[in-house]
C-alpha positions in Angstrom: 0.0 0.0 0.0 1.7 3.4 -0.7 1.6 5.8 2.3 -1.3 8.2 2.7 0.8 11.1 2.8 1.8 10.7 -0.6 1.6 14.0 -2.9 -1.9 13.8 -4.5 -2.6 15.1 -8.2 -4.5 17.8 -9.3 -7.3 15.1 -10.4 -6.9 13.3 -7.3 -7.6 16.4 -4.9 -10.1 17.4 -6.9 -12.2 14.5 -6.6 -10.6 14.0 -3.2 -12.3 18.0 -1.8 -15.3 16.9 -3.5 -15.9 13.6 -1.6 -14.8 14.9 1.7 -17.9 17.8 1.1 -20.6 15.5 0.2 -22.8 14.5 2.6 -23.9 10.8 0.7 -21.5 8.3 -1.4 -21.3 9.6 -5.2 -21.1 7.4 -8.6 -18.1 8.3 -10.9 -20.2 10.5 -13.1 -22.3 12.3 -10.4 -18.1 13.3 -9.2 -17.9 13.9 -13.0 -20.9 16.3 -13.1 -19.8 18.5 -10.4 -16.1 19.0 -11.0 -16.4 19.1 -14.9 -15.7 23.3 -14.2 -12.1 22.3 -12.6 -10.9 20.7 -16.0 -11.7 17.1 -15.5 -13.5 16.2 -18.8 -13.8 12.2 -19.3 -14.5 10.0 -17.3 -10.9 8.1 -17.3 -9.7 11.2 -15.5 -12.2 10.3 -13.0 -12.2 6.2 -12.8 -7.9 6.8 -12.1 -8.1 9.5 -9.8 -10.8 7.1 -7.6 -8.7 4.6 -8.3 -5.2 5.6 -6.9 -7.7 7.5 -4.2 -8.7 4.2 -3.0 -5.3 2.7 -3.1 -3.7 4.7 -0.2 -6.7 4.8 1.5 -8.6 7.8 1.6 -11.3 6.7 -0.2 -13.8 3.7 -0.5 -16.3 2.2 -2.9 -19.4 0.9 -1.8 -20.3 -1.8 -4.4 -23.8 -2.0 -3.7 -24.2 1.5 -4.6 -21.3 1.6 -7.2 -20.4 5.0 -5.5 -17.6 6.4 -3.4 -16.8 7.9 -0.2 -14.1 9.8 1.7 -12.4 8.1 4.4 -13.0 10.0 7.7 -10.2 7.7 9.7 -6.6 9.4 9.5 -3.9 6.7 8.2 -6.6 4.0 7.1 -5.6 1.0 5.8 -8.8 -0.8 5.1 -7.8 -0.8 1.0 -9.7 -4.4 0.5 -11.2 -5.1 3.7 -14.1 -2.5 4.3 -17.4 -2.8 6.9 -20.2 0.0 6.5 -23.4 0.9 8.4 -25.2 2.5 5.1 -28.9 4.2 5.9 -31.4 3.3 4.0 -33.5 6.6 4.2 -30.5 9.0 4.0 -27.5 7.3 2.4 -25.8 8.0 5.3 -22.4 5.8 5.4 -20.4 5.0 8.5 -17.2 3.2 8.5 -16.8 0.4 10.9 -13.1 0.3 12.0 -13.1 -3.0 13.8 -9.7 -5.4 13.4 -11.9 -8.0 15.2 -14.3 -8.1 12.0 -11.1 -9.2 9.9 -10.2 -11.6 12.2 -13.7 -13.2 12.9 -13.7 -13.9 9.1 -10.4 -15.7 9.2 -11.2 -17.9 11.8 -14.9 -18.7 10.3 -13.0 -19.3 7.2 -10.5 -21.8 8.9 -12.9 -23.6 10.2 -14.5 -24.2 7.0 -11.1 -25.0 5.1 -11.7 -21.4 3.2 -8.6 -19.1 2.6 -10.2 -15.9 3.5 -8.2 -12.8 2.1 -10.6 -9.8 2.3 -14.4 -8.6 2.7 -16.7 -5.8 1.7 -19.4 -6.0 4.3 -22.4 -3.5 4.1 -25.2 -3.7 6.8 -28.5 -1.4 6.1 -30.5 0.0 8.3 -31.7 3.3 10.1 -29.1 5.8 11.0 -29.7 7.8 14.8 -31.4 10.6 13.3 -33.5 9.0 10.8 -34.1 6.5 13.5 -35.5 9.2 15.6 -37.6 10.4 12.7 -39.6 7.4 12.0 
């Protein structure tokens, strides 16, 4: 994994500053849409930036959605192995930064003869507020 404080592209902290401010995950062409103004025109541009974004860890995808978030933990290192509490009512995502979660799966994996190398674990439900609201 290459170290988070590696010097990010123009591209990269564009799409970077754009995650951070959104309050719900985005696809690759919603981030498209909104930073189209800053110079980034095709959606390559976009897919690469996400994609070396992703590789030192400050940002995820959430496959269900096909969308993207910023990482909110400092120094993450969950690249492959990611756990989110995603709201069902306000797209809401919280990152779950358990190491227990990684090594539950390996030892449920052991036991069933299973090489376990990584998960992508999203659990939906009601966030606190929406919670409150229904």
């Amino acid at each position: 994994m290459a170290l988070a404080t590696e010097k990010l592209t123009n591209n990269q902290q564009t799409v970077l500053d754009l995650l951070e401010h959104s309050k719900e995950p985005l696809k690759a062409y919603a981030i498209l849409f909104n930073i189209q103004k800053k110079g980034i025109k095709s959606p390559l541009q976009v897919y690469r930036a996400l994609d070396k974004l992703i590789e030192i860890g400050k940002v995820h995808k959430i496959e269900s959605k096909n969308s993207f978030i910023a990482c909110k933990h400092k120094n993450c290192d969950s690249t492959t192995s990611t756990s989110f509490l995603i709201c069902e009512t306000c797209d809401q995502v919280t990152e779950l930064k358990k190491k227990n979660l990684s090594l539950y799966f390996t030892k449920q994996s052991d036991q069933a003869d299973f090489k376990y190398t990584k998960h992508n674990l999203e659990i939906y439900g009601a966030c606190k507020d929406c919670k409150i609201k229904h």
